[in-house]
Backbone as JSON Lines, residues from 0, in Angstrom:
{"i":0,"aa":"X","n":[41.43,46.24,-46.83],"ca":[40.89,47.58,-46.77],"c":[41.23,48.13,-45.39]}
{"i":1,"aa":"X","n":[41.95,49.09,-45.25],"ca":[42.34,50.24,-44.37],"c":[41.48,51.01,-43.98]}
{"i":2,"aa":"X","n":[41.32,51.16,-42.2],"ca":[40.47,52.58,-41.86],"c":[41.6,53.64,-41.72]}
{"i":3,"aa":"X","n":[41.59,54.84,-42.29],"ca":[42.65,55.5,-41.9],"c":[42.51,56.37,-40.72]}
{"i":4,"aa":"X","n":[43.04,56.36,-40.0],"ca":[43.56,57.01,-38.9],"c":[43.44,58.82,-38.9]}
{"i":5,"aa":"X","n":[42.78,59.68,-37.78],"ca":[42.41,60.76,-38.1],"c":[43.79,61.91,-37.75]}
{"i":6,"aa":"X","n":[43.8,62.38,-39.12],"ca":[45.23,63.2,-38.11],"c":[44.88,64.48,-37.83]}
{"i":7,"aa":"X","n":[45.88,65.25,-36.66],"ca":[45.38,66.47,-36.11],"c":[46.85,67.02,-36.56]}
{"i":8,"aa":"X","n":[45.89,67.98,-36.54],"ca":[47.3,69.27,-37.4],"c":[47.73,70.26,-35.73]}
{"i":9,"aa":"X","n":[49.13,69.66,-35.7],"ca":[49.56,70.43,-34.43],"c":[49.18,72.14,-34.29]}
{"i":10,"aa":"X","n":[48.75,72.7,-33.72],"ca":[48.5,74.09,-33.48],"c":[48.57,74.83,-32.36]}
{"i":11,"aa":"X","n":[48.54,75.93,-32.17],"ca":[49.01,76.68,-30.91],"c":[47.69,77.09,-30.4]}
{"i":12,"aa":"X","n":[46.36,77.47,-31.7],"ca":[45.07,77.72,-31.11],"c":[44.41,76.25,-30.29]}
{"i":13,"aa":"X","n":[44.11,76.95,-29.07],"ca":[43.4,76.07,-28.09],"c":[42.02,75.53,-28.56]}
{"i":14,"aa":"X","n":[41.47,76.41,-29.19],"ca":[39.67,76.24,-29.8],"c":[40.04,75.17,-30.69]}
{"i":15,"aa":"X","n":[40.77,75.1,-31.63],"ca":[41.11,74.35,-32.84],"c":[41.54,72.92,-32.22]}
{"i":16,"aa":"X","n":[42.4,73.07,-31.39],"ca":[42.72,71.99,-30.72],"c":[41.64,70.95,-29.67]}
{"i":17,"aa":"X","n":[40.59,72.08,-29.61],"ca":[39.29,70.96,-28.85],"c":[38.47,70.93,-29.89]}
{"i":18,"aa":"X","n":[38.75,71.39,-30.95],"ca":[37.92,70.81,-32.15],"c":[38.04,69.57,-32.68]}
{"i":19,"aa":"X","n":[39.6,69.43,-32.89],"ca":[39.98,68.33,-33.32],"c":[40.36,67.34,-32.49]}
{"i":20,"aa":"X","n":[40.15,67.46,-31.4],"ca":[40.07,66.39,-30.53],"c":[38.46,65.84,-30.49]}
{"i":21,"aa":"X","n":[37.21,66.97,-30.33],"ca":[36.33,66.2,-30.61],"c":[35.77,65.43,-31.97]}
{"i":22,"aa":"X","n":[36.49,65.88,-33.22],"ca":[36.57,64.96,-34.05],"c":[37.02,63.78,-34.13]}
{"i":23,"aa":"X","n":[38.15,63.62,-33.32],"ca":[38.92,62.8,-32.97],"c":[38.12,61.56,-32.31]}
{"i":24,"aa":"X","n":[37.52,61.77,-31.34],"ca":[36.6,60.89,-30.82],"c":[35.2,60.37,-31.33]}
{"i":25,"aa":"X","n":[34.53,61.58,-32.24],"ca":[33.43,61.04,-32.9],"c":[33.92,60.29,-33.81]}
{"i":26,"aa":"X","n":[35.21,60.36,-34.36],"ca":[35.45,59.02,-35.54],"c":[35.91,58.07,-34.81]}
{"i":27,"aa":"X","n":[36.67,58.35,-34.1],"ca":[37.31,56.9,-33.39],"c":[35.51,56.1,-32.67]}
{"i":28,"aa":"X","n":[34.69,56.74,-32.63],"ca":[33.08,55.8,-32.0],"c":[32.31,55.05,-33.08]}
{"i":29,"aa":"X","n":[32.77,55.92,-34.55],"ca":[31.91,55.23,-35.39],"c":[32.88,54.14,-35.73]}
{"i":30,"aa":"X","n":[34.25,53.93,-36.11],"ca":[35.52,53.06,-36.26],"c":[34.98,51.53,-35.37]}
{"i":31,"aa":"X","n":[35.0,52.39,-34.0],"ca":[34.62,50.91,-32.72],"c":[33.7,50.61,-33.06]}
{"i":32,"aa":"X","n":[32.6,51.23,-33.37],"ca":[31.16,50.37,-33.86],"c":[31.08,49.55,-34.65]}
{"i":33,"aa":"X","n":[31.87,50.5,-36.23],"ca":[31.62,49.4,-37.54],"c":[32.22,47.9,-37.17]}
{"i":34,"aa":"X","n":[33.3,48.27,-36.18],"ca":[34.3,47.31,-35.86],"c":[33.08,45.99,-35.12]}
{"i":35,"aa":"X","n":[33.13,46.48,-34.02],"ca":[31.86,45.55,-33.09],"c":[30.49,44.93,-33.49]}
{"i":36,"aa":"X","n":[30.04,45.75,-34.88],"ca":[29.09,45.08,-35.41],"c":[29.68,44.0,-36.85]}
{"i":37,"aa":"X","n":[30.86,43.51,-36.51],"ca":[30.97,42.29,-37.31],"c":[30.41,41.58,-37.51]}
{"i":38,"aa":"X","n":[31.07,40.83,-38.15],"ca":[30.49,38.85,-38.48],"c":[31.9,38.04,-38.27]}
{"i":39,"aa":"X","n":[31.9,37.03,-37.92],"ca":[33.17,36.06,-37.84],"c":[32.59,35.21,-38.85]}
{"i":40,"aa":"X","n":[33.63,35.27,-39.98],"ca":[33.36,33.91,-41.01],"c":[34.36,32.8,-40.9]}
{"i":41,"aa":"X","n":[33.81,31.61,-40.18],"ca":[35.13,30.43,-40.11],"c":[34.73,29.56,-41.05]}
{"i":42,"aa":"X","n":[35.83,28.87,-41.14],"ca":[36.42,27.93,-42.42],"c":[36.08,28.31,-43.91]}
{"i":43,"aa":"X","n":[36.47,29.71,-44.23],"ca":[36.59,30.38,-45.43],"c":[37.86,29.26,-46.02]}
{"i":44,"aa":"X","n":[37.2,28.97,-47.53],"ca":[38.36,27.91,-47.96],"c":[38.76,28.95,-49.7]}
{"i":45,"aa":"X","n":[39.95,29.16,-49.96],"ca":[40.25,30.48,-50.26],"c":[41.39,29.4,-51.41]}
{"i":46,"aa":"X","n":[41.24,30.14,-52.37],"ca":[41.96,28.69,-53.8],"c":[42.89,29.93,-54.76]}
{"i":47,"aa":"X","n":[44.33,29.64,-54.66],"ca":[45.18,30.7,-55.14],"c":[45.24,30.77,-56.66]}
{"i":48,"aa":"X","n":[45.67,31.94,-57.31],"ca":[45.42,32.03,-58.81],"c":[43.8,32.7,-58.81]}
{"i":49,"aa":"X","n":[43.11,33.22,-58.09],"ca":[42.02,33.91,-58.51],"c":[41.26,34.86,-57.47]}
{"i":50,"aa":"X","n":[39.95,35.2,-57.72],"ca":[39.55,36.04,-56.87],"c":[38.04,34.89,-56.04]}
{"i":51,"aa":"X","n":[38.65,34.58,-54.24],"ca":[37.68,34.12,-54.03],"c":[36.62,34.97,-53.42]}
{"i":52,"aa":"X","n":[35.27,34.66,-54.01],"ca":[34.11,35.68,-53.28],"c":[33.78,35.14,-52.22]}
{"i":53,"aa":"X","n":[33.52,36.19,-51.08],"ca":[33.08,35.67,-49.79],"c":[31.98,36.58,-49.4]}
{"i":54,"aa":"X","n":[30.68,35.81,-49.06],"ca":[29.43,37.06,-48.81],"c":[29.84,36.96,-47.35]}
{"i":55,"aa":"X","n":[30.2,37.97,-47.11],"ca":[30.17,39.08,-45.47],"c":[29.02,39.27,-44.6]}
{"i":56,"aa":"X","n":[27.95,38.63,-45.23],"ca":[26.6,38.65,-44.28],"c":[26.52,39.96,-43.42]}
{"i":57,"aa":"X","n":[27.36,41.32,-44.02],"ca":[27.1,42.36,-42.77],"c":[25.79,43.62,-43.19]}
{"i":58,"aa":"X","n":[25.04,42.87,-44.55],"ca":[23.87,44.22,-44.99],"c":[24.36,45.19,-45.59]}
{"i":59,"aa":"X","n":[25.68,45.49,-45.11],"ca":[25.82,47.02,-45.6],"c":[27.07,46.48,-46.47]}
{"i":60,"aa":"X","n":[27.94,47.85,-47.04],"ca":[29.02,47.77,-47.53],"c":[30.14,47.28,-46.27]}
{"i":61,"aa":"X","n":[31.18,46.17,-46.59],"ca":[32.13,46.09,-45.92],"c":[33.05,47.1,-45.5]}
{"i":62,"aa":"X","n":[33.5,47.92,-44.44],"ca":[34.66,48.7,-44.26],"c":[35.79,48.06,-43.96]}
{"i":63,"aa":"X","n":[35.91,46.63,-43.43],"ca":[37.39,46.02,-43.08],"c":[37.42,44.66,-43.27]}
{"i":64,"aa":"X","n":[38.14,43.78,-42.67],"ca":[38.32,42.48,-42.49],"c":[39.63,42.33,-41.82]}
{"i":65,"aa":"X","n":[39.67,41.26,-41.04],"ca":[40.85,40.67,-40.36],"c":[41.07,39.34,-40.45]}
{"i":66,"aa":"X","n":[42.47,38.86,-40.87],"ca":[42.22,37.3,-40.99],"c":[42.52,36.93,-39.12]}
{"i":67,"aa":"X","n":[41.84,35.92,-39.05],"ca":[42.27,35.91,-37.31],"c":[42.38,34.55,-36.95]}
{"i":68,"aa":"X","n":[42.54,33.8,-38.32],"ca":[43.17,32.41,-38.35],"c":[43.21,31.39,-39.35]}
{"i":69,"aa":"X","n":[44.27,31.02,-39.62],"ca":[44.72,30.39,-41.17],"c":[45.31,29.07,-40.73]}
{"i":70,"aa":"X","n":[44.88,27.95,-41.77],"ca":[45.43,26.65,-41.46],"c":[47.08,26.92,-41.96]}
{"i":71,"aa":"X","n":[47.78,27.36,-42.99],"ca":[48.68,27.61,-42.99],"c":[49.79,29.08,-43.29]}
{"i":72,"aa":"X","n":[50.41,28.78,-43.36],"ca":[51.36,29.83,-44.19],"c":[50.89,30.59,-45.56]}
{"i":73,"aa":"X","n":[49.86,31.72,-45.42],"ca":[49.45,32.76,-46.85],"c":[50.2,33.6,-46.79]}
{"i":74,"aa":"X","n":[49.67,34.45,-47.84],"ca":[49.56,35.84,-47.75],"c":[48.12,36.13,-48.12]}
{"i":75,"aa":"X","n":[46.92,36.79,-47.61],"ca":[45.69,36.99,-47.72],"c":[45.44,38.12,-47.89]}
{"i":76,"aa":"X","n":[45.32,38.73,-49.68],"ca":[44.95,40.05,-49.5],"c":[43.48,40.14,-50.53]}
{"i":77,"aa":"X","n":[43.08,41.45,-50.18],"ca":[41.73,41.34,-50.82],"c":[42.07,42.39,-52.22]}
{"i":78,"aa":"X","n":[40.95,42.0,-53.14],"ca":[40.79,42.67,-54.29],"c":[38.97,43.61,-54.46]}
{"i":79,"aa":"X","n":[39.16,44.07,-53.45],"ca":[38.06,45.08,-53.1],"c":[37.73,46.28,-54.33]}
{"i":80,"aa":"X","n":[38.68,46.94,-55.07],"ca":[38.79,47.56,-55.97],"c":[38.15,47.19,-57.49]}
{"i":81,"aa":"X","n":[38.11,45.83,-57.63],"ca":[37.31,44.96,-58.41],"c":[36.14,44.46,-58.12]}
{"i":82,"aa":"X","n":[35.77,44.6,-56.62],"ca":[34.25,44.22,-56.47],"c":[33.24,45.07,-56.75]}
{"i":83,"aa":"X","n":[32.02,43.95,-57.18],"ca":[31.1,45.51,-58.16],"c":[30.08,44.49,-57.05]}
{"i":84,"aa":"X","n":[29.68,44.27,-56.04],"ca":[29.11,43.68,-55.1],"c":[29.54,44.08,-53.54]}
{"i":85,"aa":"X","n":[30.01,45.16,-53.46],"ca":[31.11,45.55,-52.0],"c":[29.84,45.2,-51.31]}
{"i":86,"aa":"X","n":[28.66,45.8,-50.33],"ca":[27.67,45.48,-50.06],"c":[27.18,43.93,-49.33]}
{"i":87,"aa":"X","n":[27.49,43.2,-50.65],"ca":[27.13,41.87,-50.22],"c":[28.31,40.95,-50.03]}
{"i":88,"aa":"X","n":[29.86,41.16,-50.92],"ca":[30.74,40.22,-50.57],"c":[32.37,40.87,-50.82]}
{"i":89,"aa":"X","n":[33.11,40.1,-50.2],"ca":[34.78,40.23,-50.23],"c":[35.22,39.65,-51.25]}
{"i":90,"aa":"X","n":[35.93,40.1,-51.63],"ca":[36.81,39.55,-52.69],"c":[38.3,39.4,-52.25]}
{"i":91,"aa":"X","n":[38.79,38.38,-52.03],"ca":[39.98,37.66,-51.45],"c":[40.84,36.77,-52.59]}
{"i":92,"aa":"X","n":[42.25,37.24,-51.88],"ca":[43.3,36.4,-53.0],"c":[44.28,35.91,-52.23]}
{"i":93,"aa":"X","n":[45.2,34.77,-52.53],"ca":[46.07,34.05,-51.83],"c":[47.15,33.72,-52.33]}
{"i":94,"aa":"X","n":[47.93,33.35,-51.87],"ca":[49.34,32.85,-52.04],"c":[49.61,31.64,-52.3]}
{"i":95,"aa":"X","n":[48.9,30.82,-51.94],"ca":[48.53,29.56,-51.37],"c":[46.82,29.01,-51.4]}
{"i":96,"aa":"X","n":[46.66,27.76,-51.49],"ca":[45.44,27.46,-51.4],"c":[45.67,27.1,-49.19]}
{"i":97,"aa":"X","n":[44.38,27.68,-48.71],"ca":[44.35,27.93,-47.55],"c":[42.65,27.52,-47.16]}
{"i":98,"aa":"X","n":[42.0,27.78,-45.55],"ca":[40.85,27.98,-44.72],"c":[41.54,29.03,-43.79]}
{"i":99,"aa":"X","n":[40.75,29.68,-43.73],"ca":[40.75,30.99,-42.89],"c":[39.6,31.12,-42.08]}
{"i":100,"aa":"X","n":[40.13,32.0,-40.99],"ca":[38.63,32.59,-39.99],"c":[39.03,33.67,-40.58]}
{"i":101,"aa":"X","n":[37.59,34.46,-40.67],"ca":[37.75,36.13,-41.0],"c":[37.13,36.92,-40.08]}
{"i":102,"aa":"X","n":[37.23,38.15,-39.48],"ca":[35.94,38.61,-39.24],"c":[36.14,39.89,-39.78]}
{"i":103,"aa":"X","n":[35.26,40.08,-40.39],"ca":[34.64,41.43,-41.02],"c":[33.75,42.71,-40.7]}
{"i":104,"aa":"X","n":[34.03,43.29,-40.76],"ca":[32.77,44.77,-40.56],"c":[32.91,46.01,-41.29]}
């Protein structure tokens, strides 16, 4: 899952342009937050051919995840679009049977 990035529409008005710059910054504060109030989940053990669930311990709905360390060679993508639990857990798929660190927010 992707945060997308805020875009500013080039313009010649100056007002418009400190508009969207202060938009610019109120999203980029809530982005760093969701970010900083993670969880690190280590030794996620992740089994290919299906969807593994992982509870995210973050309370709320998940906005991201990062893998930030794998015993080997995956590909680690999630099936978020199928979770009817976003809230409480990830839904992860592999290439490979793997352990991963995650951290999430």
């Amino acid at each position: 899952m992707a945060i997308k990035r805020f875009k500013k529409l080039n313009t010649s008005d100056r007002d418009q342009n400190l508009i969207q710059d202060n938009i610019e910054d109120a999203i980029n504060s809530i982005v760093l937050t969701a970010f900083l109030n993670g969880n690190t989940l280590e030794n996620v053990a992740l089994v290919t051919g299906q969807d593994n669930s992982i509870a995210h311990k973050l309370g709320k709905k998940l906005q991201g995840w990062v893998v930030i360390g794998q015993d080997t060679a995956a590909v680690v993508y999630d099936n978020q679009s199928a979770n009817n639990t976003p809230s409480l857990t990830l839904l992860l798929k592999t290439t490979v049977n793997c352990t991963v660190k995650l951290y999430v927010f």
